[in-house]
N, CA, C and O of each residue as an XYZ file, in Angstrom:
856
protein
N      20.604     -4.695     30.667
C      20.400     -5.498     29.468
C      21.195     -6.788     29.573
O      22.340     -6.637     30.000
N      20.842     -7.958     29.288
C      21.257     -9.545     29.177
C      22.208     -9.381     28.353
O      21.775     -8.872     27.319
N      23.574     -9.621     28.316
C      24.499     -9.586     26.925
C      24.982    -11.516     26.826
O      25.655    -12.069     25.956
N      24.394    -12.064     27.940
C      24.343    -13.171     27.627
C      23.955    -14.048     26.072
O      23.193    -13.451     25.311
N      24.306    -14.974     25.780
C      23.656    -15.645     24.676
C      22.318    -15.772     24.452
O      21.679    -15.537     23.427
N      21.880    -16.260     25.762
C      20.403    -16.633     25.894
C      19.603    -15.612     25.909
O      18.403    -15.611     25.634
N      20.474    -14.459     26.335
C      19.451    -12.962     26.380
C      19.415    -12.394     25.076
O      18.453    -11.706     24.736
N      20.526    -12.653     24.193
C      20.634    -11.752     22.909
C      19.417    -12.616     22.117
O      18.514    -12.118     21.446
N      19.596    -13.742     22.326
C      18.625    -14.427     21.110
C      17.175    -14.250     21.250
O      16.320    -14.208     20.365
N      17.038    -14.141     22.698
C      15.015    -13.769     23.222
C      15.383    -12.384     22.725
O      14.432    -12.178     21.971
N      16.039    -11.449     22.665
C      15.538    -10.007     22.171
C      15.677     -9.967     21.271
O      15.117     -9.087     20.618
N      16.673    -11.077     20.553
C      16.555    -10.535     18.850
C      15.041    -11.137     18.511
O      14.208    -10.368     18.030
N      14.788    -12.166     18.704
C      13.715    -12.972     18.430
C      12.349    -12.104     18.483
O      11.508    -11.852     17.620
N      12.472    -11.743     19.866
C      11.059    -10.576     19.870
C      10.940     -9.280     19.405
O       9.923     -8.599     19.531
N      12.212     -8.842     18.739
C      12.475     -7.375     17.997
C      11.933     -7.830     16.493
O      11.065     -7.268     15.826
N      12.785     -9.140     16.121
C      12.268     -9.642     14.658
C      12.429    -10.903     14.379
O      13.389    -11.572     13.998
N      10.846    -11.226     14.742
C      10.779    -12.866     15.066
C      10.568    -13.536     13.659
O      10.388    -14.746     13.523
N      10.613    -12.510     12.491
C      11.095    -13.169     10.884
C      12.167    -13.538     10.521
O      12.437    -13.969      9.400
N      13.193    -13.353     11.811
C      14.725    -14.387     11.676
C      14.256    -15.805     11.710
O      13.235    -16.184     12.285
N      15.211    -16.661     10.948
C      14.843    -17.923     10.984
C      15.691    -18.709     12.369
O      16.093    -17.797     13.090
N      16.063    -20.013     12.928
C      16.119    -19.935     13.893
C      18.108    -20.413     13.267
O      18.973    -20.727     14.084
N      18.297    -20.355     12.151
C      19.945    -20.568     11.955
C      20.426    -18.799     11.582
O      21.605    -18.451     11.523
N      19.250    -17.852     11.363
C      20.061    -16.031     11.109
C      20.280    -16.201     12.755
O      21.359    -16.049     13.327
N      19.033    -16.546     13.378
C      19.293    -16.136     15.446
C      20.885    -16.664     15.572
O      21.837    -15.884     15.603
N      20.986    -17.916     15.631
C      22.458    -18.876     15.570
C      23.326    -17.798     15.207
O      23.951    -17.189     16.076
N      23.421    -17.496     13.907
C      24.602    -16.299     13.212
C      24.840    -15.041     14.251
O      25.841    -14.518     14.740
N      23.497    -14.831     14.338
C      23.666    -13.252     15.083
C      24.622    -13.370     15.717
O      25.742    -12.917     15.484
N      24.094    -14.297     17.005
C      25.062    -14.418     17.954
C      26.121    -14.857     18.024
O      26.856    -14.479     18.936
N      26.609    -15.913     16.979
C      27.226    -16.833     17.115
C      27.487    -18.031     17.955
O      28.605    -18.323     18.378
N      26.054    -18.927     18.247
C      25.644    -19.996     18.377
C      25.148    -21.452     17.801
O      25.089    -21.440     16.572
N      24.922    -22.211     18.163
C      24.070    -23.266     17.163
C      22.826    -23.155     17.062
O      22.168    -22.491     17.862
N      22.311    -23.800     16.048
C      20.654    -24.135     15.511
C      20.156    -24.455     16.904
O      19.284    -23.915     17.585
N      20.951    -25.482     17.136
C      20.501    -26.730     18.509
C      19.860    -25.939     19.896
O      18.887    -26.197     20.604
N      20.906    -24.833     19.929
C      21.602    -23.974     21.254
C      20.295    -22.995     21.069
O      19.715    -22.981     22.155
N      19.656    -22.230     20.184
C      18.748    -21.176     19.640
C      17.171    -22.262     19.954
O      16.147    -22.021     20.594
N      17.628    -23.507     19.142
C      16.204    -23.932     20.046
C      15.415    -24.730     20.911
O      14.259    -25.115     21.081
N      16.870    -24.825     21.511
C      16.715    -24.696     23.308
C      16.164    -23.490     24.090
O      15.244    -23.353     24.896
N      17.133    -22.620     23.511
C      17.082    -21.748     24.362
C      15.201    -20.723     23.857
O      14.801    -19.843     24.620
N      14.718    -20.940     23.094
C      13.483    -20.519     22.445
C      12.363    -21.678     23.401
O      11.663    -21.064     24.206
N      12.210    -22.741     23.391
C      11.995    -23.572     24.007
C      11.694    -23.604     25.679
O      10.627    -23.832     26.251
N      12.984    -23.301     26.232
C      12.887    -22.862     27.613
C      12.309    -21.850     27.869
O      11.599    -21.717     28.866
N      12.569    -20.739     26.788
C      11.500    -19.236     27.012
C      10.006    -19.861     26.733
O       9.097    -19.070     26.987
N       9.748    -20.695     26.421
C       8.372    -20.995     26.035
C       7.868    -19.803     24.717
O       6.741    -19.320     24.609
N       9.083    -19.525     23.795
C       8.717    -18.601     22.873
C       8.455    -19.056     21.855
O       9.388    -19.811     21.578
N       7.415    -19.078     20.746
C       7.233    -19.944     19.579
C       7.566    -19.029     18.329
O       6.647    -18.214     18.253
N       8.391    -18.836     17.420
C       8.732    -17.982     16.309
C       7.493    -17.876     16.004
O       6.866    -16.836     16.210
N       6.966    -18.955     15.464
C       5.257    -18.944     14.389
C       4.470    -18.303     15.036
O       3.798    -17.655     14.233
N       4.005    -18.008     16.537
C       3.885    -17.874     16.981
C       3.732    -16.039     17.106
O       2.733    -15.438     16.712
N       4.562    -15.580     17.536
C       5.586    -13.989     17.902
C       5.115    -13.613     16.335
O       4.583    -12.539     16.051
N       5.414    -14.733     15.315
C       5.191    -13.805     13.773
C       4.027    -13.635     13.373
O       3.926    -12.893     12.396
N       2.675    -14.262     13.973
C       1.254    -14.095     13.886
C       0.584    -12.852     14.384
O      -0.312    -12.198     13.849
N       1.422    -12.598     15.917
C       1.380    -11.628     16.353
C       1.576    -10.433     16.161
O       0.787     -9.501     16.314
N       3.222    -10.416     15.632
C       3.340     -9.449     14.914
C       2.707     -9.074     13.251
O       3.154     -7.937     13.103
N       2.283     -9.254     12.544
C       1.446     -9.212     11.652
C       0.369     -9.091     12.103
O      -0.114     -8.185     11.424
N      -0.712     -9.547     13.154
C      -1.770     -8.912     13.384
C      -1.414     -7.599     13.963
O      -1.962     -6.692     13.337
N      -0.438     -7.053     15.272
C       0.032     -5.837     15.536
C      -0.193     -4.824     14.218
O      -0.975     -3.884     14.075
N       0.725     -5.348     13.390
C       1.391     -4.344     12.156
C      -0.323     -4.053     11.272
O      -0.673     -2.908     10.982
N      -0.967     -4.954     11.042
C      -2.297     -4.974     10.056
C      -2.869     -3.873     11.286
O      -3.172     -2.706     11.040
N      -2.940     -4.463     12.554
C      -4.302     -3.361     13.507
C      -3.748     -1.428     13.462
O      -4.514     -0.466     13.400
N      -2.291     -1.400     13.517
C      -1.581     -0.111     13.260
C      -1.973      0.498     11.967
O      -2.206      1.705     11.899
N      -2.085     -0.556     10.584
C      -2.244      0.425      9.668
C      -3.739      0.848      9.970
O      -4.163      2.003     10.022
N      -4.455     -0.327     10.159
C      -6.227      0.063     10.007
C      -6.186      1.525     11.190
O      -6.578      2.658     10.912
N      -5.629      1.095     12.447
C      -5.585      2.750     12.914
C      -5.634      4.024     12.128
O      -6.373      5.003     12.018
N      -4.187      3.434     11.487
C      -3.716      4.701     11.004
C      -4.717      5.684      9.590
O      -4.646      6.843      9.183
N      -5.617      4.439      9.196
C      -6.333      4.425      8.028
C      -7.655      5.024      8.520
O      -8.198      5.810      7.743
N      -8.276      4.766      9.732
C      -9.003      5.279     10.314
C      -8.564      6.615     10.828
O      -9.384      7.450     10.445
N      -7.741      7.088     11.440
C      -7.271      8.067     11.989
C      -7.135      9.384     10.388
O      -7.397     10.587     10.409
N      -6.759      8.732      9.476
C      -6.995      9.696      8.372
C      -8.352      9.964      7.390
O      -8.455     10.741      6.441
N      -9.632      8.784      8.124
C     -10.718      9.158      7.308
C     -11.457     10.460      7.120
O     -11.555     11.289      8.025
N     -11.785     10.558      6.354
C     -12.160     12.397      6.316
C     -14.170     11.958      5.855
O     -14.720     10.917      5.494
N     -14.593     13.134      6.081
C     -15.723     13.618      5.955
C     -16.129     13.698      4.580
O     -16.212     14.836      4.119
N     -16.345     12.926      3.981
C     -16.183     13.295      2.226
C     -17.619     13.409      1.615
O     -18.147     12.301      1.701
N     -18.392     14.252      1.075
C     -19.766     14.398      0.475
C     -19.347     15.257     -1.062
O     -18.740     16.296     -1.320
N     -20.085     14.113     -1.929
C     -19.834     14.867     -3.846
C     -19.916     16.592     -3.653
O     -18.942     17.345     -3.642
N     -20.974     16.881     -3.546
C     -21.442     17.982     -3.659
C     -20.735     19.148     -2.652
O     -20.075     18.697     -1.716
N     -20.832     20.621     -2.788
C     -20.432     21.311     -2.149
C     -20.792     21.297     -1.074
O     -22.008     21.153     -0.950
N     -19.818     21.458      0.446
C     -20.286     21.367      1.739
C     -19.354     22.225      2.093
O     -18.160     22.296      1.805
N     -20.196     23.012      2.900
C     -19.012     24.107      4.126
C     -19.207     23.489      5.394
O     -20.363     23.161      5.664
N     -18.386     23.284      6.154
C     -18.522     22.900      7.495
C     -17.165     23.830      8.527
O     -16.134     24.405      8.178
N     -17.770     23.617      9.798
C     -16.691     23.721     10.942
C     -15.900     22.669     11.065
O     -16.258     21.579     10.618
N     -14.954     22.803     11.560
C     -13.584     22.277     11.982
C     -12.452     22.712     12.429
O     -11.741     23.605     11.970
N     -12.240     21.773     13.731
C     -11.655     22.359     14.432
C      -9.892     22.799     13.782
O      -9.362     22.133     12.892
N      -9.160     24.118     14.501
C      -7.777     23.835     14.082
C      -6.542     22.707     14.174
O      -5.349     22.817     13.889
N      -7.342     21.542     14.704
C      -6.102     20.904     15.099
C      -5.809     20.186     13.839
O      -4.685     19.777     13.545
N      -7.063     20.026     12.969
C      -6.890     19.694     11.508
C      -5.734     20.093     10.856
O      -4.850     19.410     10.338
N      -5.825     20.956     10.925
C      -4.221     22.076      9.859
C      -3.004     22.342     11.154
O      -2.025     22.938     10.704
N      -2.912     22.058     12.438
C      -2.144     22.927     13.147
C      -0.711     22.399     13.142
O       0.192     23.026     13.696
N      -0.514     21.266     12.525
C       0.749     21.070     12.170
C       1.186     21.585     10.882
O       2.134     20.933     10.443
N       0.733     22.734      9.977
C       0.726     23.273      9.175
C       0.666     24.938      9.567
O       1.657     25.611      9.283
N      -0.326     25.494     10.122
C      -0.680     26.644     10.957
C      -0.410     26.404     12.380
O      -1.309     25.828     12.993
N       0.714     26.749     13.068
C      -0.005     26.015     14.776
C      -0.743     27.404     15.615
O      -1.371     27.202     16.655
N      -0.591     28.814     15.041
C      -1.446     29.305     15.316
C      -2.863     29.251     15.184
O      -3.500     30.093     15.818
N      -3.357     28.592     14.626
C      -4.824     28.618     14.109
C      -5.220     26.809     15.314
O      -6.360     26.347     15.324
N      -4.346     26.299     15.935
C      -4.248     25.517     16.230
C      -5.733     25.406     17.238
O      -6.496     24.444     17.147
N      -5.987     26.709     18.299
C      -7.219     26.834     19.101
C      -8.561     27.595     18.255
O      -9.539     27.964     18.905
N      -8.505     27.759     16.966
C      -9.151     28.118     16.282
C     -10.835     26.926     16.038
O     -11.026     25.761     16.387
N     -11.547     27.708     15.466
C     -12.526     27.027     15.057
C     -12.496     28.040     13.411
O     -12.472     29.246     13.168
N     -12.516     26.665     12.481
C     -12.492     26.968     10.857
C     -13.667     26.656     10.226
O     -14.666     25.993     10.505
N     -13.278     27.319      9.288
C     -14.346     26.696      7.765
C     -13.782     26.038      7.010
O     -12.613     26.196      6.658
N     -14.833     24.867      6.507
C     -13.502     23.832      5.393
C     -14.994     23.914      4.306
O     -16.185     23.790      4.593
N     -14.410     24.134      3.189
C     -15.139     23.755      1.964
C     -14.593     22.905      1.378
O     -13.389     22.826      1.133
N     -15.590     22.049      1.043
C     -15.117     20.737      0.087
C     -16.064     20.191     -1.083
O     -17.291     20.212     -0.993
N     -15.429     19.748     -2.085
C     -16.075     19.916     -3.375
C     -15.374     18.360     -4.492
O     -14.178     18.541     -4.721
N     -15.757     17.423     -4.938
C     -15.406     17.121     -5.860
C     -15.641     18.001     -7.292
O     -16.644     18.670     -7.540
N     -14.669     17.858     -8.014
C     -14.266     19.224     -9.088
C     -13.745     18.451    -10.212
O     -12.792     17.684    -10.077
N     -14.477     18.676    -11.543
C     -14.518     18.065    -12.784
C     -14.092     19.063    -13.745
O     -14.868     19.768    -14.390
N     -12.863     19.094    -13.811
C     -11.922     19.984    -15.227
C     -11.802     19.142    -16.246
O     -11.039     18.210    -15.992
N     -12.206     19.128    -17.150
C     -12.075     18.430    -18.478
C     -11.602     16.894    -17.814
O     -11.830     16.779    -16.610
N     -11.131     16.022    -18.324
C     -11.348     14.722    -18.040
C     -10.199     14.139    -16.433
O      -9.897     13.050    -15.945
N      -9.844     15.825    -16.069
C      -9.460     15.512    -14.738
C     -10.033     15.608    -13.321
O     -10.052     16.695    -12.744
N     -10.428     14.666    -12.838
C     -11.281     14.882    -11.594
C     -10.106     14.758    -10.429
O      -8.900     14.519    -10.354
N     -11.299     15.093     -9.513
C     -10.064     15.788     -8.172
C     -11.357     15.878     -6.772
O     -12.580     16.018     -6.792
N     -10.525     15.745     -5.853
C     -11.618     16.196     -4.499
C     -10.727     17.286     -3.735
O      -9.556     17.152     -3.381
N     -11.386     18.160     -3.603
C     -11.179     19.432     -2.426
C     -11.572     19.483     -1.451
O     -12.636     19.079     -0.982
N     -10.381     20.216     -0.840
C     -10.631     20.828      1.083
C     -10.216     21.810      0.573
O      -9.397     21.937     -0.337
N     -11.128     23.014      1.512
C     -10.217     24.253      1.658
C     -10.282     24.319      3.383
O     -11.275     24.071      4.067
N      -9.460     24.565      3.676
C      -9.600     25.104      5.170
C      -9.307     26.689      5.847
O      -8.093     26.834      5.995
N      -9.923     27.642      6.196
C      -9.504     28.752      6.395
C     -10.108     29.235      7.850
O     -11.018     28.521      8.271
N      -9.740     30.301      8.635
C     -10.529     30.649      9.450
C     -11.347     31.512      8.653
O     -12.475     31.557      9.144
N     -11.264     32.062      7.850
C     -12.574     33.199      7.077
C     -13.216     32.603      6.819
O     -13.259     31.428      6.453
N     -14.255     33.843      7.078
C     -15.813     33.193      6.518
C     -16.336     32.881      5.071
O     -16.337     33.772      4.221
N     -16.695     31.858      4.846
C     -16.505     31.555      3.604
C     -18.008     31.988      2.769
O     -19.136     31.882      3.249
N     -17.759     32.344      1.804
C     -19.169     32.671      0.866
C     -18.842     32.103     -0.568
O     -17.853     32.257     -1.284
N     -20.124     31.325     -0.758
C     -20.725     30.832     -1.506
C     -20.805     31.676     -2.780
O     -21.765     32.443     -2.705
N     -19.979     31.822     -4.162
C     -19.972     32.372     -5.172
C     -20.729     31.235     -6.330
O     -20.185     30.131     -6.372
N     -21.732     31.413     -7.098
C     -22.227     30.788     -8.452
C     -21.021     30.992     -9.577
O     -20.144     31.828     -9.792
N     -21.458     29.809    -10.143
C     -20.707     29.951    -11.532
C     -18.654     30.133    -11.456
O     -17.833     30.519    -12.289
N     -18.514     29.553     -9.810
C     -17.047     29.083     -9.704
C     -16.359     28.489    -10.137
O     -16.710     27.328    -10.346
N     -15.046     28.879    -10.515
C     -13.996     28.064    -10.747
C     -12.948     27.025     -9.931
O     -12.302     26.027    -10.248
N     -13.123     27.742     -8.821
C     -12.109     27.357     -7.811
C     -12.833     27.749     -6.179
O     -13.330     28.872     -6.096
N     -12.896     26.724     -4.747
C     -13.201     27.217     -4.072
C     -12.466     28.229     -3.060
O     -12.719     28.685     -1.945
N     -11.147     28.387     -4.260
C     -10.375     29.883     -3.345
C     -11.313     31.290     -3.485
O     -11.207     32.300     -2.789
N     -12.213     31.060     -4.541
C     -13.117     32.273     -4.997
C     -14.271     32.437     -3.966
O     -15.122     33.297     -4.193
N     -14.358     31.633     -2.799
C     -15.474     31.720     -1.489
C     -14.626     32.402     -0.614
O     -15.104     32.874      0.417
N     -13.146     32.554     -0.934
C     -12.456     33.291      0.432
C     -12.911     35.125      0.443
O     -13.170     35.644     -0.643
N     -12.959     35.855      1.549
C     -13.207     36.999      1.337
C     -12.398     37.824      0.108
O     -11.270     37.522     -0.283
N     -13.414     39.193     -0.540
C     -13.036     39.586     -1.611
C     -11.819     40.254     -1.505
O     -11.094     40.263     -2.500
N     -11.438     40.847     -0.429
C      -9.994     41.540      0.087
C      -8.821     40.436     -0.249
O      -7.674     40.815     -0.490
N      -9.145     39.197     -0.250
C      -7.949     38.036     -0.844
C      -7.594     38.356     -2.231
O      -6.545     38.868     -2.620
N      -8.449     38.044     -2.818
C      -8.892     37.885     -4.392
C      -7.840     39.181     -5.782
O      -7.909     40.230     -6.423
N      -7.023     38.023     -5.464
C      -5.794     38.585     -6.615
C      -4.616     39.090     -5.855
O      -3.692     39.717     -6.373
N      -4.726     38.706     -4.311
C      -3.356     38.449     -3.730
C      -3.029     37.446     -3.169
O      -1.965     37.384     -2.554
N      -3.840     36.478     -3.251
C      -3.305     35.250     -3.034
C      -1.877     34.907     -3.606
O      -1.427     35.185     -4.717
N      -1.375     34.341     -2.734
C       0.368     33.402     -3.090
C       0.631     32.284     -2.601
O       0.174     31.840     -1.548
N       1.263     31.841     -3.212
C       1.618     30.204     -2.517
C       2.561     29.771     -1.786
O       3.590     29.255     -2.222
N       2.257     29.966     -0.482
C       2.940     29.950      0.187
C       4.143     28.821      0.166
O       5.333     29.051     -0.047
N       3.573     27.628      0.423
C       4.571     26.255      0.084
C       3.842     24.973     -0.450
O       2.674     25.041     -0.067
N       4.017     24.044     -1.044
C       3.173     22.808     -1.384
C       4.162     21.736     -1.122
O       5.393     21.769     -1.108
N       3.265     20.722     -0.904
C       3.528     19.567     -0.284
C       2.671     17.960     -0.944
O       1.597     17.478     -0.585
N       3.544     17.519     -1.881
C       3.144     16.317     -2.486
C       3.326     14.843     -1.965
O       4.433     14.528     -1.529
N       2.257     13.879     -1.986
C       2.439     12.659     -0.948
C       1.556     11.916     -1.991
O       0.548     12.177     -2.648
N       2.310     10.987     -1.853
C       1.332      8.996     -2.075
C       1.118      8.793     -1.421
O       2.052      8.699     -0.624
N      -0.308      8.457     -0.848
C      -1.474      7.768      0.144
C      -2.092      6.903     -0.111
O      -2.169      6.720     -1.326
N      -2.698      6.114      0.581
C      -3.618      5.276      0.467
C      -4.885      6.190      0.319
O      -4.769      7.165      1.063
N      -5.899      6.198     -0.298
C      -7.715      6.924     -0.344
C      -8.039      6.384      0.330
O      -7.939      5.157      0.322
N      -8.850      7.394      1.672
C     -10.144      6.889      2.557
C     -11.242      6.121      0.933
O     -11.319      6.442     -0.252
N     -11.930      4.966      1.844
C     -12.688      4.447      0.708
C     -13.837      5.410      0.329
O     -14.080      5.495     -0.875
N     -14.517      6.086      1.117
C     -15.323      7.002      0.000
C     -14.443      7.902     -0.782
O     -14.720      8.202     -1.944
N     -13.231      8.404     -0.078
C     -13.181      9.069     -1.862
C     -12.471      8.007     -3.009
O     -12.248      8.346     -4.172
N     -12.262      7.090     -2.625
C     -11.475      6.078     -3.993
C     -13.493      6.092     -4.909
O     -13.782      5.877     -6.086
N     -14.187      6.346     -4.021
C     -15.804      6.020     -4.947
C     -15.832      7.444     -5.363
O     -16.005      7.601     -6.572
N     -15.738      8.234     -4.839
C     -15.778      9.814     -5.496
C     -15.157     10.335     -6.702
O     -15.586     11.064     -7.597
N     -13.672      9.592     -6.427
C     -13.401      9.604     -7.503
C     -12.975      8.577     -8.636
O     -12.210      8.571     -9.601
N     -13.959      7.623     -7.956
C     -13.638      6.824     -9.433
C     -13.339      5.417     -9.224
O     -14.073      4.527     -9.653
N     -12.220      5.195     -8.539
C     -10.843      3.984     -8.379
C     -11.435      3.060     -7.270
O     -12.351      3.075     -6.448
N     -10.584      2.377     -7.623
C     -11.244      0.714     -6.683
C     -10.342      0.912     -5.414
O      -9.293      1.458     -5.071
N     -11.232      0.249     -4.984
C     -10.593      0.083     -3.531
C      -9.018     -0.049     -2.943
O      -8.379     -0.983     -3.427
N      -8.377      0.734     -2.018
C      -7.072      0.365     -1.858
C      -6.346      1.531     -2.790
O      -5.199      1.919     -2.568
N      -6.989      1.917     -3.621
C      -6.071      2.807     -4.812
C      -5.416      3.608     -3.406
O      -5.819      3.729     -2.249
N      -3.961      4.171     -4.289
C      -2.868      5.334     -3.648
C      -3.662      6.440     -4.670
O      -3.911      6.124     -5.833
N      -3.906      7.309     -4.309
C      -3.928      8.881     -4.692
C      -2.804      9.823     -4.275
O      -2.118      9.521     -3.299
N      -2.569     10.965     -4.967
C      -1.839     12.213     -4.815
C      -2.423     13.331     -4.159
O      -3.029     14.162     -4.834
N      -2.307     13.468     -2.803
C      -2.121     14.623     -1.903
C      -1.471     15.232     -2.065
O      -0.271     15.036     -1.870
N      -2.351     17.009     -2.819
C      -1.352     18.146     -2.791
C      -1.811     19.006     -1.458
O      -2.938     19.365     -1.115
N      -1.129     19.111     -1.124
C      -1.515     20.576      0.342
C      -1.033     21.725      0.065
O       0.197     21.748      0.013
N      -1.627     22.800     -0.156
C      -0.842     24.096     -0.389
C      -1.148     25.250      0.643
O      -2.133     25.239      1.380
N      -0.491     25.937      0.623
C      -0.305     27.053      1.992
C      -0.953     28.381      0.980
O      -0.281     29.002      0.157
N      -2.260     28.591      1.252
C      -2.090     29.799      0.330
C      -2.191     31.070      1.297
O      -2.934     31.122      2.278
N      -1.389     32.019      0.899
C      -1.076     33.593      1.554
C      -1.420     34.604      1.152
O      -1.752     34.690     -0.031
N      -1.456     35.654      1.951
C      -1.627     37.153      1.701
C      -0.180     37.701      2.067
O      -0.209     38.119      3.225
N       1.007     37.840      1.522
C       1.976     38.551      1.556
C       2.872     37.219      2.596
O       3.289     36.235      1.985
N       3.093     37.307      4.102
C       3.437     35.960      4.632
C       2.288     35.641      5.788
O       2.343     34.988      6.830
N       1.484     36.208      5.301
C       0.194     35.873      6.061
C      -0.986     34.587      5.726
O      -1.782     34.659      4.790
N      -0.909     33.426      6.688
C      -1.573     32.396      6.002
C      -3.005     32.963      6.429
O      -3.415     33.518      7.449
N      -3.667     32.541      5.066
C      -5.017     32.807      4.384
C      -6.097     31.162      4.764
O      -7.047     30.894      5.499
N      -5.204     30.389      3.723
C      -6.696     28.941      3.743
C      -4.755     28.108      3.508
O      -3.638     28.603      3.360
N      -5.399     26.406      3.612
C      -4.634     25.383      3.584
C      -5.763     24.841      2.428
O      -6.962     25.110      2.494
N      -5.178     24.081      1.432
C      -5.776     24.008      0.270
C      -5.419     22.420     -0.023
O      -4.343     22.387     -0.620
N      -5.891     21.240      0.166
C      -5.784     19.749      0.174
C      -6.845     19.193     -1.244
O      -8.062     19.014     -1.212
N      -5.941     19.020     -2.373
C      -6.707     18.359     -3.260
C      -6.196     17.337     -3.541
O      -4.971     17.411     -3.637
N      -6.893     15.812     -3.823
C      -6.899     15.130     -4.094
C      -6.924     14.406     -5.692
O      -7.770     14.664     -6.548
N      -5.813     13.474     -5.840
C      -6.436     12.854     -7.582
C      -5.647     11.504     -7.501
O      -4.706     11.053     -6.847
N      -6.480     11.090     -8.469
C      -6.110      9.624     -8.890
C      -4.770      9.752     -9.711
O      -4.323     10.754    -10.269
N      -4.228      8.439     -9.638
C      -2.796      8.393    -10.311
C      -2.837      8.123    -11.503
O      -1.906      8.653    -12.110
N      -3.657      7.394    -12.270
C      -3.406      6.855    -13.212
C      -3.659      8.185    -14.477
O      -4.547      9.024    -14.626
N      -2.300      7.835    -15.291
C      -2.569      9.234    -16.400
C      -2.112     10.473    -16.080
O      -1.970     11.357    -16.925
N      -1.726     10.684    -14.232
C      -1.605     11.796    -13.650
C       0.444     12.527    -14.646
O       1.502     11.987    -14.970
N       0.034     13.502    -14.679
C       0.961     14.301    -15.118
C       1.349     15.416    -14.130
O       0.399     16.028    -13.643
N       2.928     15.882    -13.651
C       3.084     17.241    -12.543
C       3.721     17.763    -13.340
O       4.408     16.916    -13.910
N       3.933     19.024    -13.829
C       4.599     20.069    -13.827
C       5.021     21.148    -13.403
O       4.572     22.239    -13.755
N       5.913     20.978    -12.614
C       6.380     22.258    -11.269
C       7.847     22.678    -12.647
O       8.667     21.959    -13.218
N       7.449     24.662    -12.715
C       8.061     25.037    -13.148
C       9.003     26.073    -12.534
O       8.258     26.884    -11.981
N      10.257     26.442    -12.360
C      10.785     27.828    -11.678
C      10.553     29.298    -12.182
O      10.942     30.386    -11.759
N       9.655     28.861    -13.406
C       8.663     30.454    -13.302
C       7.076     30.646    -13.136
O       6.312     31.610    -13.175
N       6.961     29.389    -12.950
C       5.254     29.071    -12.112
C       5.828     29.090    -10.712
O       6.970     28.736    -10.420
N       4.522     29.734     -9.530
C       4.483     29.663     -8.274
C       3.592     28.005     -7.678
O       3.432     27.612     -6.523
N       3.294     27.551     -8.597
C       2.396     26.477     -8.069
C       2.739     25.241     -9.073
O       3.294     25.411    -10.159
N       2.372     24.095     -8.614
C       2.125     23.121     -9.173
C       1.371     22.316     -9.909
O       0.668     21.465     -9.364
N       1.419     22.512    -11.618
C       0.436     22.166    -12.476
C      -0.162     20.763    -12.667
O       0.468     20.050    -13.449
N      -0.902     20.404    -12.286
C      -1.779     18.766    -12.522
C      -2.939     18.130    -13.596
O      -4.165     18.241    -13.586
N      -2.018     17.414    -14.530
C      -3.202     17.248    -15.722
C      -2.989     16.101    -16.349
O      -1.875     15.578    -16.380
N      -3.794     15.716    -16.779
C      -3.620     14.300    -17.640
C      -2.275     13.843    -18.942
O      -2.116     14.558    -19.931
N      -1.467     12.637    -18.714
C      -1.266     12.719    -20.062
C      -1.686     12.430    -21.368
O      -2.699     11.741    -21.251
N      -1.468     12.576    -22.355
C      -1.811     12.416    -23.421
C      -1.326     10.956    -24.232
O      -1.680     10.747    -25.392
């Protein structure tokens, strides 16, 4: 590594070329003059390095925004999917092939979008409440919750239209682990809009309540 002058200021410069060229001066303890010379001789342009970096940083999020788009249809859909979906959650289920049901879901004036993900085979019940009620009937009234996990996100843009919100909206990602004793069952990912959103996590509720305020 350069511990020279001229070396500290090209690496600070290209680590964070939003220093101006008298913070570079400070860092090191040099002049204005001395910083842009020495920027100059590198043939390095601040305006330059900071265009760059901002297009870098914009192409990373759109990755990252892409990399989280999901499969989203209103209506009920069962599909395959693979485990690598959940396997930082399950990493056994990791070489698995799953079932994911997904559902936008209208409770009184709270709307929401669902995943379920499970390896069981999922069946199709009428007149549902919940798509934990498609998991086999041997579940059904031992389900537990295993752990939940709350996040602010950005919405893939079809569901900001699914459910409602303009473009860019942050939604609330709940993920829940649901179990049979410490046996994971399904991974349970619902979605909602923020605005109005109300949580109530109680220490004699096992789960986390989500509803509008008043």
């Amino acid at each position: 590594m350069d511990h020279s002058i001229k070396g500290q200021v090209i690496a600070l410069a290209k680590r964070d070329p939003f220093l101006t060229v008298k913070e570079l001066a400070e860092e090191v303890g040099t002049t204005t003059r001395y910083v842009r010379t020495i920027l100059s001789e590198a043939d390095l342009s601040l305006n330059e390095m900071r265009r760059f970096y901002a297009k870098s940083l914009r192409r990373s999020v759109d990755e990252e925004y892409a990399k989280d788009t999901m499969t989203i249809q209103p209506e009920l859909t069962i599909t395959k999917v693979t485990g690598n979906k959940v396997a930082s959650f399950v990493p056994n289920w990791a070489e698995l092939e799953l079932f994911q049901a997904s559902a936008r879901q209208q409770s009184s004036s709270l709307c929401s979008y669902v995943e379920l993900i499970t390896p069981e085979e999922l069946t199709i019940r009428t007149g549902h409440n919940s798509l934990r009620e498609f998991l086999p009937e041997d579940c059904h009234g031992q389900l537990e919750i295993g752990w939940q996990k709350a996040a602010i996100v950005r919405a893939p843009e079809k569901l900001s239209e699914i459910l409602d919100l303009p473009k860019q909206s942050q939604v609330l990602k709940l993920t829940t682990m649901l179990q049979v004793g410490k046996t994971p069952q399904a991974v349970e990912i619902r979605w909602f809009g923020l605005d109005g959103l109300v949580l109530e996590w109680s220490q004699l509720e096992p789960e986390l309540k989500i509803a509008l305020g008043t």
